[in-house]
Structures are given as structure tokens and as C-alpha cells.
Steps between C-alpha positions, in 0.01 A plus 500: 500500500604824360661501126904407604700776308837285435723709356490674849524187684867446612625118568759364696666143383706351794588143280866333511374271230652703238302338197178554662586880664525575102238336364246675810706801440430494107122390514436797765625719332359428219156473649556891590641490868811679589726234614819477725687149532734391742678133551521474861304628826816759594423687213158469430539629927681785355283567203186530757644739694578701247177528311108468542375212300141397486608139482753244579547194334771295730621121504525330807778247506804758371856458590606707784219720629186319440180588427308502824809672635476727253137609570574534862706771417321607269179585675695628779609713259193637338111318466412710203571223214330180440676201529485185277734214616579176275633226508544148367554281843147678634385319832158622701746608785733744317176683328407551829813629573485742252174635558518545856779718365313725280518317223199596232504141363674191421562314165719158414671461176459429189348835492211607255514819398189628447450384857735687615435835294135455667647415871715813431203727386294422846819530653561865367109540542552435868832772516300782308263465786787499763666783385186710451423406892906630568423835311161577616630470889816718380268762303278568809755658689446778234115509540556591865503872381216488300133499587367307168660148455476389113691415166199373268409750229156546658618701793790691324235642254308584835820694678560691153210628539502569875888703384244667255213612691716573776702801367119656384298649829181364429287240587561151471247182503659168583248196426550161551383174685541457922860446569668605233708786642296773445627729776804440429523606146311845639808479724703514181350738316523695848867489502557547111334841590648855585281375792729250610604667835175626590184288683434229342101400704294185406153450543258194482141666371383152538474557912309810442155530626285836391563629884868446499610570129439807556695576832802284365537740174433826603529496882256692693500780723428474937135393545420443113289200669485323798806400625759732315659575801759665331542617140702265266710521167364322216724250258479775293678706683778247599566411128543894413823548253516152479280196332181324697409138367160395505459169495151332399350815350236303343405462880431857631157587504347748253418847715894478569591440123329826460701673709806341396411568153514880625834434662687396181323769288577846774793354746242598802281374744343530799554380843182328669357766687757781352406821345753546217672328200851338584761458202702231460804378272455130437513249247250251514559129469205250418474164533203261396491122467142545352473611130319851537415554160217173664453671836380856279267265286325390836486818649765426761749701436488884305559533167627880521744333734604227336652703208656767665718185726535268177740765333830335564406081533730265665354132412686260730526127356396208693821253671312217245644778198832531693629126496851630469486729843347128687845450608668815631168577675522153686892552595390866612269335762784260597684731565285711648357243711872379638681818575639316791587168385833400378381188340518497107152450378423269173206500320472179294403492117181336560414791742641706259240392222239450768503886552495605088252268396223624773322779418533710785119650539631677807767657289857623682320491837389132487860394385637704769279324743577183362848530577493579826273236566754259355845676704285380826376167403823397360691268734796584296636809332336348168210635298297165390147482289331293784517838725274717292167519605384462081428127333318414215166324597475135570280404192530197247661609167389369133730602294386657167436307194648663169233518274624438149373631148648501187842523585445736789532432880340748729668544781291530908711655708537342868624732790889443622404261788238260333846410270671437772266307689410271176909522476585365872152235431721335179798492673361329825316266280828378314732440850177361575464722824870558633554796610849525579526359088225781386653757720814409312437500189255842557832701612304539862573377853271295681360742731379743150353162327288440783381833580421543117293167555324605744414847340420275182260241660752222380596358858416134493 
């Protein structure tokens, strides 16, 4: 759970035990949460409407409006805070109640209070995560317009440098892993250009063959070789006053490095078949998702060539370095995936922290996959862990042993889901086996607990 920050955590009291509405409201506040008491549902009604509080504290049995009245209205109102109800006449059926309501939990008097500052801190836990699911849905109307989704600091030091390079009119070298958005940061720098309303042409080297690298380039003239019909323009060509991205550099084999090599140094070429020099105007884009600076050392790709692209580098960080932009990338392939569907899609917290604790080795392109794999295997407009196509493996776990030595305890590091496996073991082992109790106390429904036993190896 993150670190609870609780001088920014607002609480509601709705008590009409006035001795106890003072004492909560006294030991809250002192604790560090901003606190707001009422002494009857009406007004603690009133008070919810009126402001956004992370949590409310509310009794049940109050005179006039009660309690589970109260929440009714409540969460017709608004679902953003968590709700706590007390009380001291509790019965199985009115907790019920109140949690088929949208109640976050349920507590009977006496009440301790360090029990309660705890139940509040999940509870506000909980909200945070809420609240960042509200906003992220809200801020993606605003990436519409945009080509590059992201808030972490990895990929704003990335489009600094695309504003950067952009203004300049030479070339640029974007590196980075499969699927990390390489084209579309060349994209970027593209339209941070005085380029911007020119061609912008894109080019995999990686399909080139020595017979058609050549033709695709620099086009080639009628009967330059059999079957050229007709003479053709070259990408060259099409790209002229504007910016050609070549993808896969690393790719293109080494008699048409040379002559690309000749293209960056004079602006010229030749057609296939052609008989003079044609000049072009165009800023040239790379792309590689090999490190080059290797490829030279093996004699795959130039060296000459390699330094005259690496002038301006673009490094593009892997989605595993760009936790924060998990998130907005996933609700971008929501939406993009539902265009037409009114439904209001969810994506729960345990998907949530399914999707930033896996590493992503396909980077944006396997999360963007991923999604739409999950918008048509849900049966309901709800984003769930058990619809991702990623598990950890079904092995036995031994947890580490600490190894201590003179006062020091070296710590062996486990990986997220062996915790939580040897976690869910423990707590199966003390309800001895209920599920509905482990999936209970685990925060989980039923249908999570059992797919995480299955995943786990645990199922009996």
C-alpha cells in the first residue's frame, strides 16, 4: 500500500452521539486528517454534496435519516468516497445491507482507534486509486490530439529533446527496443520541424533485399531490368522538402549504405538505370532497435555511416522505465478500441497493478495488444487480470531464508508474485481452505482467488 499522506486526507463524521462525534472528531484530527463532523444523516447528506471527502465515517441507527438511508443517497449521489458504517446493535443482515450499498466496511462499537485509523488508511488507499482511475479516463480526452501518450519523466526528457532536434534540419537517430514508439517520435520530431507541412515518408529497411533496396530508394528508369515496364519515382523523391524515416537501418544491406552514405554527404543520386544526379531537399529520419555502435564492430553496418546519422540521438526508454505512462497508454487503447460503445469501461485495481508490475518486453505495442485482447474477451465492460494473456509460472516457491551475521540480515529479494502466492498459501492455511473467508479477508472476490489459485498451483 502506498505511504497514506493524511494531512491531505479529508474525513467525513456523520455521528448523532455527540460525545463520541467529538472524541472521533478530536483523535482524527489529531492523527493528521482533515475532519468534518456532523450529528445527523441530513447534514452529513448535505455536507457530502457539498465536498469531496476521501472517507466517511457514518453511524447507523441515527434519529431521523438513518444510516443506510443515508448511504443510499449518498452513493446515488457520488461513489468517489469510501464508506465506513458503525454501529453498536450490528447484526450479519444489516452489514449486508450496507455493503450491497457501497459500503467500504463495517465496524460495531466500542470502537478502537488505531483500528479504525488503519481501516481508514486502506480505505483512503482504495479512493487514491479511484480517483486516479476518474482522472486518467477524464485526461485522455486531451491525449486525443496528441500522437505520444505519457506523463513519467522518462518520456518528457525524450519529447524535449524531439522540441530540440526538431527546430535544427539535420539528422536525427531514434534507438530503442521493438515497440516502443519509435515512428512515432520521428513523427514528432517531423512535425516540430519547419517541415511540418511537407511529406512526411516511412520506410522499413528491414524488408529490403539487395534487388529491391535499390529500386525502392532511388527508383529506376523504363527497362533498368526486366520487368520495369515503366519508370518509377524513388522514396527519395517522394520525401523531397520534407523528412523520410528509415526504420531498421541496421537492416539495409551494405552496397546500399554506400550509396546512402553518398546521399547524406551531396543531396544526389541516381535513378536505377538513369544517366544524371537528382537533388533532393530532405531530412532524414533513422530508426534502429539494434545498437549500431555493435552492428559496426561486426562488420554489419558502416562505420563512415554510422557517425554521420548518430549526430543528433534520440534514445527512446523502454514501457518497463515508463511505469507512470502504464495507465494512460491502457485507457488510450480503451478508448481506442470502443469508439462505438456507450458503456463506461472500469479497469479494476488489481488489473491496474497487474499491468505496472509486468515488464512489458513487447513495450507500447504488446500493451496495446493486450488491451484489445481484453475489450473482446471481456463479457462485461470491465478490464480484469484473468484476461491478460501474461501469468507468472506455475512453480513451487521456497521462500528465502535471511541469513544472519553479526547483527546484520541480508536481505533475497523474491519477485512480486512469489509474495503473493506464499501470501494467499498463509492465508488459506489459517481459514483452513475457505475461500469465500480467504477471499475475504484478501480484499478479492471469489472468481480473482480462484483464478490466482490456479495460476499459483494452489487449487486443492
Amino acid at each position: 500500500m502506498s505511504k497514506i499522506v493524511r494531512n491531505d486526507t479529508k474525513v467525513l463524521i456523520v455521528e448523532d452521539d455527540k460525545s463520541l462525534r467529538e472524541l472521533l472528531q478530536m483523535e482524527l484530527t489529531r492523527s493528521g486528517y482533515k475532519v468534518t463532523a456532523t450529528a445527523s444523516g441530513e447534514e452529513g447528506l448535505a455536507a457530502y454534496c457539498e465536498e469531496i471527502f476521501n472517507v466517511v465515517l457514518q453511524d447507523i441507527r441515527m434519529p431521523g435519516m438513518d444510516g443506510v438511508e443515508a448511504l443510499k443517497l449518498m452513493r446515488a449521489e457520488s461513489n468517489i468516497p469510501e464508506v465506513i458504517m458503525f454501529t453498536g446493535h450490528g447484526t450479519i443482515e444489516t452489514a449486508v445491507e450496507c455493503i450491497k450499498h457501497g459500503a467500504y466496511d463495517y465496524l460495531t462499537k466500542p470502537i478502537k482507534l488505531d483500528e479504525l485509523e488503519l481501516l481508514i488508511d486502506k480505505a483512503c488507499e482504495k479512493n487514491r486509486l479511484r480517483l486516479e482511475n476518474i482522472n486518467l479516463k477524464k485526461e485522455i480526452k486531451r491525449f486525443d490530439n496528441h500522437r505520444i501518450i505519457g506523463k513519467s519523466q522518462a518520456i518528457q526528457k525524450v519529447l524535449d529533446t524531439v522540441q530540440r532536434w526538431g527546430v535544427t534540419d539535420e539528422h536525427v537517430l531514434i534507438t530503442g527496443e521493438s515497440g516502443t514508439g519509435k515512428e512515432l517520435i520521428a513523427r514528432a520530431v517531423h512535425d516540430a520541424s519547419n517541415r511540418a507541412s511537407k511529406p512526411f515518408v516511412t520506410v522499413n529497411c528491414g524488408r529490403f533485399d539487395a534487388n529491391t533496396a535499390e529500386s525502392e530508394l532511388f527508383g529506376h528508369m523504363q527497362g533498368a531490368y526486366t520487368g520495369a515496364n515503366k519508370g518509377r519515382a524513388g522514396l527519395f523523391e517522394l520525401a523531397d522538402t520534407g523528412t523520410l524515416f528509415m526504420d531498421e537501418v541496421s537492416e539495409m544491406p551494405l552496397d546500399v549504405q554506400v550509396k546512402l552514405l553518398r546521399i547524406l554527404e551531396t543531396s544526389t543520386f541516381r535513378r536505377m538505370g538513369g544517366n544524371h544526379d537528382i537533388r533532393v531537399n530532405v531530412r532524414f529520419v533513422f530508426a534502429s532497435n539494434k545498437i549500431l555502435a555493435d552492428c559496426v564492430n561486426r562488420g554489419e553496418f558502416r562505420e563512415d555511416l554510422y557517425h554521420r546519422i548518430n549526430l543528433l540521438p534520440i534514445p527512446v526508454p523502454p514501457l518497463r522505465q515508463r511505469i507512470d505512462d502504464i495507465l494512460p497508454l491502457a485507457w488510450f487503447f480503451i478508448r481506442q478500441c470502443n469508439e462505438n460503445d456507450s458503456q463506461n469501461w472500469e479497469i479494476t485495481d488489481e488489473a491496474m497493478a497487474s499491468l505496472c508490475t509486468y515488464q512489458w518486453p513487447g513495450n507500447v505495442r504488446e500493451l496495446r495488444n493486450t488491451i484489445r485482447r481484453a475489450c473482446i474477451l471481456a463479457n462485461e465492460p470491465i478490464i480484469t487480470p484473468d484476461l491478460f494473456p501474461f501469468s507468472p509460472p506455475k512453480a513451487s516457491y521456497t521462500p528465502s531464508m535471511s541469513v544472519a551475521s553479526t547483527e546484520v540480515t541480508t536481505f533475497t529479494p523474491a519477485p512480486l508474485w512469489a509474495v503473493e502466492r506464499e501470501h494467499i498459501e498463509k492465508v488459506l492455511k489459517m481459514v483452513e481452505q475457505n475461500k469465500s473467508r480467504a477471499a475475504k479477508l484478501l480484499e478479492i472476490d471469489r472468481k480473482t482467488l480462484y483464478t490466482k489459485l490456479e495460476r499459483y498451483g494452489l487449487e486443492n
